[in-house]
N, C-alpha and C positions, 0 to 999 in steps of 0.2 A: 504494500500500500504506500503509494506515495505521496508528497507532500503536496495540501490543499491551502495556497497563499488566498488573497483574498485583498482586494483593493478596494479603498473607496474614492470610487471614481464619479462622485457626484457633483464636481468641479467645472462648468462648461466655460471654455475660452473667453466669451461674452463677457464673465462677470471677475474670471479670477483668470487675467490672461498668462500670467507666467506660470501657474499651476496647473491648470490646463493644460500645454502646449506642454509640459513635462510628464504627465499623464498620459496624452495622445502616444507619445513616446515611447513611453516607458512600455505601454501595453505591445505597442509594437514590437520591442526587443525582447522582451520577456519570455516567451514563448521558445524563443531557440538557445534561448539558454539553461532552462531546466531541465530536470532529468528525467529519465522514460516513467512514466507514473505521475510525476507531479502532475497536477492539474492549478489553474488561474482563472479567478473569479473576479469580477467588476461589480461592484455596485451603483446603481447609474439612475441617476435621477430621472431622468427622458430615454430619447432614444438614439445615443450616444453613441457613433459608428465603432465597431467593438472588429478585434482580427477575429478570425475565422474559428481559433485556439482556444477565446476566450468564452471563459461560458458567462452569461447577462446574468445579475440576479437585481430586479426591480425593489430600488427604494428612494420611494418618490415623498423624502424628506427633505424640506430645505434647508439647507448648510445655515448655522445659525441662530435654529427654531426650538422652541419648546416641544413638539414632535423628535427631533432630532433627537434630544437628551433622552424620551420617554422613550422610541420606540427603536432609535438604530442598534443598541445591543442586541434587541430580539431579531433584528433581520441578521445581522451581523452569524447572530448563533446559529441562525434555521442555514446559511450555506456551511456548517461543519468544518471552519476553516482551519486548519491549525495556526495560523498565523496572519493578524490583520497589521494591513497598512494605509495609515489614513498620513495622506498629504497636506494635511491643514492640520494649525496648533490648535484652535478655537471649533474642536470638535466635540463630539457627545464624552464626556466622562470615562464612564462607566466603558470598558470591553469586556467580552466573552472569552475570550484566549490570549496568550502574549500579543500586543500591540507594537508594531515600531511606528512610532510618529516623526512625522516629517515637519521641521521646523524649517521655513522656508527662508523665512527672513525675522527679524523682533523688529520692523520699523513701526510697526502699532506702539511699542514700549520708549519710542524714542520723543525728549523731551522736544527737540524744535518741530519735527516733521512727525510725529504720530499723534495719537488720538484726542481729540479736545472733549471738553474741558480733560482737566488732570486727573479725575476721580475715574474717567475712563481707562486713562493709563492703570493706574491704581488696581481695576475689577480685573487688566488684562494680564498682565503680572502676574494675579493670584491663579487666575484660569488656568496659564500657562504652566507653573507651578504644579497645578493641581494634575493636570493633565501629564506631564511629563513624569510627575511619581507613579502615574500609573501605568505606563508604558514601561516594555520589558525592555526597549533601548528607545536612545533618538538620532535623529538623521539629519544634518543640515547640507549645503551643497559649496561650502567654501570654508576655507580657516578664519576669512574675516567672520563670517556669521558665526564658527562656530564659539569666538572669542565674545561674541556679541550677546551670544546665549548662556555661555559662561557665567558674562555677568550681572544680564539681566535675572536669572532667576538662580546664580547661584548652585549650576548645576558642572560639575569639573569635567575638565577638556575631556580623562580618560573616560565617560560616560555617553562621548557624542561620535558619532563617524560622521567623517567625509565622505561623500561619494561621487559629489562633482553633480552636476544637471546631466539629464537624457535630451541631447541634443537628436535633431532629425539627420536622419544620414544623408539629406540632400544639402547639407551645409559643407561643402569642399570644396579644393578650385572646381570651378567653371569654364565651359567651354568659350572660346571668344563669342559664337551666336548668344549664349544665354546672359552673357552682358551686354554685348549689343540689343537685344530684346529688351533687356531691362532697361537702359538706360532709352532709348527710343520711347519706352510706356511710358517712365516718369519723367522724363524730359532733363533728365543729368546731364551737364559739364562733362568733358571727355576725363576733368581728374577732380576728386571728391573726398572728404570725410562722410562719414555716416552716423548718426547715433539714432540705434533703433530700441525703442522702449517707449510709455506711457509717460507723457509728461504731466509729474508728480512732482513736487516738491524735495520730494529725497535726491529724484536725478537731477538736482543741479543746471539742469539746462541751462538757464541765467547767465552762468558762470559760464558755462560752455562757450555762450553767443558770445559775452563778452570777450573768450580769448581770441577766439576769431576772427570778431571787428579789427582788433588790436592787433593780431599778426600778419596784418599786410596782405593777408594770402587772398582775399578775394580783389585785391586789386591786381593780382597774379592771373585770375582765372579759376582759380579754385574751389568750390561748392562745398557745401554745410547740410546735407540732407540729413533731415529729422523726419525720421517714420515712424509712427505707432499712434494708439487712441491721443487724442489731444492734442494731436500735431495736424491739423485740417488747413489747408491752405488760408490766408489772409490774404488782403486785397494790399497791406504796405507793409514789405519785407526791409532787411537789411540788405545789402549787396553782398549777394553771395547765398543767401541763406534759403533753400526749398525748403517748404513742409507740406509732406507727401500723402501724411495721415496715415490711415489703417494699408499696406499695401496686402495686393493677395499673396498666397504663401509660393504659389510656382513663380516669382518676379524676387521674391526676397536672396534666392542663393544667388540670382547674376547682380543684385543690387549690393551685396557683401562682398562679393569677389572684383568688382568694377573698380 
């Protein structure tokens, strides 16, 4: 009998983009890396395109809810998993079996760019806290986070693994067509910076534009593409500076590799 992992993949890109797209991922990969016997479960809020490998288990709780606290152990327990992994800090409590939780980031716990007012920080702290004593390990995806978890809740380095993001394997060079595609869709400079992420408060962007302006470079010629949620074109730019917005994901490896 082999092992029955067991995901909660109730995350949809829409709302949690970087957890999301590391989920999509992950279930992708997972599959050829276990062993003959193991089996892989999703739990999936909707109808979340799943590989072929993965068996669906329906739970249409949402992330954050007083259903979630009451009723995801029981779904959790009816798929028999030996071992859950939930990709969010700020999940249900309570597990059925060893849990590894995935701490993605603590920027909810951070004093300039997370949670307002303070008493929020305060509730998220103790969740976090709470949450990770109950987990049989935790997982963050970098040394800076995992220093950050460290010291947010007090939890020591030997206690956390790295394991780095589930990037998509269409992130490698590119052929010259699949940048010239790209850069023809969004209308790129032949030479370019990129910064691809949600602009959020924590990414600094600000700061970015301003090294920018400052480094002479786009009176060189040189472009400043910002792509992701909140980066939607404007009508008065900087010189030099695209915002591209949400691009689609078969445009994103020649817009990386350009």
């Amino acid at each position: 009998m082999g092992l029955r992992l067991a995901i909660d993949a109730r995350y949809p890109r829409e709302s949690f983009p970087g957890i999301g797209r590391h989920l999509d991922n992950l279930l992708a990969a997972l599959p050829s890396v276990l062993e003959p016997g193991d089996q892989l479960l999703a739990l999936t809020l909707d109808d979340r395109r799943l590989p072929a490998a993965v068996q669906r288990l329906a739970a249409p709780l949402r992330p954050r809810s007083l259903a979630e606290q009451l009723c995801l152990p029981a779904v959790a327990r009816a798929s028999r998993a030996d071992v859950l992994l939930s990709p969010y800090a700020f999940t249900a409590l309570r597990a059925p079996c060893p849990r590894a939780l995935l701490v993605y980031d603590t920027i909810a716990l951070d004093e300039h760019h997370g949670l307002r007012p303070a008493w929020r920080r305060v509730v998220a702290r103790a969740w976090l806290r709470m949450a990770a004593g109950r987990s049989a390990t935790l997982i963050t995806l970098s040394e800076a986070a995992r220093g950050a978890l460290a010291a947010a809740i007090g939890a020591g380095k030997h206690s956390v693994t790295v394991t780095g993001s589930a990037p998509d394997p269409a992130f490698r060079p590119q052929p010259p067509a699949a940048v010239a595609e790209a850069r023809q869709a969004l209308g790129l400079p032949r030479e370019y910076f990129v910064h691809l992420g949600a602009n959020r408060p924590h990414k600094n962007v600000g700061a970015l534009l301003r090294a920018f302006a400052a480094s002479g470079l786009p009176a060189r010629g040189l472009g400043l593409a910002l792509a992701g949620p909140g980066h939607e074109p404007r009508r008065h730019e900087p010189p030099g500076v695209l915002r591209l917005g949400r691009v689609e994901d078969s445009l994103l490896p020649g817009l990386l590799a350009g």
